[in-house]
C-alpha positions in Angstrom: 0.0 0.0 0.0 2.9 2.6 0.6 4.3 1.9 -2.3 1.2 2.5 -4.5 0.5 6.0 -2.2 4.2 6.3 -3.8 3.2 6.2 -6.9 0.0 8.2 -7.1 1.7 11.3 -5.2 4.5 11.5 -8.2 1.8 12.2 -11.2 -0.7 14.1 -8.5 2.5 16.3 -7.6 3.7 16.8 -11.3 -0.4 18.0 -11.7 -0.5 20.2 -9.1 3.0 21.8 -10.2 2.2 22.0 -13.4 -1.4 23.8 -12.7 0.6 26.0 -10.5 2.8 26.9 -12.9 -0.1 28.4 -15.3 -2.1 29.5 -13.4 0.8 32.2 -11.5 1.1 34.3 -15.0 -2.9 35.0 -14.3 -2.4 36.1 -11.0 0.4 38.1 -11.0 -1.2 39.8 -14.1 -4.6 40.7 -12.1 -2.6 42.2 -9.2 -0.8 44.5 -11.5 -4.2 45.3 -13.1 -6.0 45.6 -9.9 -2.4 48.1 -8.4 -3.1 50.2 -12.0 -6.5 50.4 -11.4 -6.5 51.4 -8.1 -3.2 53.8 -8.8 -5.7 55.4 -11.5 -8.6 55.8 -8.8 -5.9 57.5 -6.5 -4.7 59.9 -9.2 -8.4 60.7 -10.3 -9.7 61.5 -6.5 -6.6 64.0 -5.9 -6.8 65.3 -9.1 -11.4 66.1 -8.2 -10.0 67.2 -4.4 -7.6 70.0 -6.2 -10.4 71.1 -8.4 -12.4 71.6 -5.3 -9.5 73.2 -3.2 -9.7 75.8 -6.5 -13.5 76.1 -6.8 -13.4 77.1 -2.9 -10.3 79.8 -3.7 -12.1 81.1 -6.1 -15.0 81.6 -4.3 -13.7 82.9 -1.5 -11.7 85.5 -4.1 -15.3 86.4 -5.8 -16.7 87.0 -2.3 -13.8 88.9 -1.2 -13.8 91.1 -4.2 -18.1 91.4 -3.9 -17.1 93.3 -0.1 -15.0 95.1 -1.8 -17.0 96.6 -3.8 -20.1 97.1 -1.8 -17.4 99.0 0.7 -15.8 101.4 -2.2 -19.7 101.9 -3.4 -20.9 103.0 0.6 -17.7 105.6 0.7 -18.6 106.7 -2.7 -22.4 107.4 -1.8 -21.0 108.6 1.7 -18.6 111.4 -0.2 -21.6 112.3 -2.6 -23.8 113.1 0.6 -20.8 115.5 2.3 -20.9 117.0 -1.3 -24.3 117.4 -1.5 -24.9 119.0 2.2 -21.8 121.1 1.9 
């Protein structure tokens, strides 16, 4: 009986080596695709958080420059009136 287990294990080895052997190529290819992919998904959400970052500079630049001018328009109709009642 040990001798037959013997000589099953040697073509059942050679198999599973063999299917091993294939099969690797695959999987080391779907980890690179899944590290690209997830590489491109990184790259794309820092890329939509810098847009943001702008949008809110921009913003804040637009407001800013609204205060502005709603300020220089109240001196402006504040210099008209010490014209007008001088």
């Amino acid at each position: 009986m040990y001798i037959r287990l013997k000589k099953m294990m040697l073509p059942i080895s050679l198999c599973l080596v063999s299917s091993l052997a294939l099969v690797s190529p695959t999987l080391v290819k779907a980890a690179s695709d899944t590290g690209s992919i997830a590489a491109s998904k990184a790259a794309d959400q820092k890329a939509a958080l810098a847009k943001k970052a702008k949008e809110r500079e921009k913003a804040a630049e637009d407001k800013k420059t609204a205060e502005t001018a709603i300020s220089v328009e109240g001196e402006n109709k504040k210099e008209l009136e010490k014209e007008i009642t001088k």
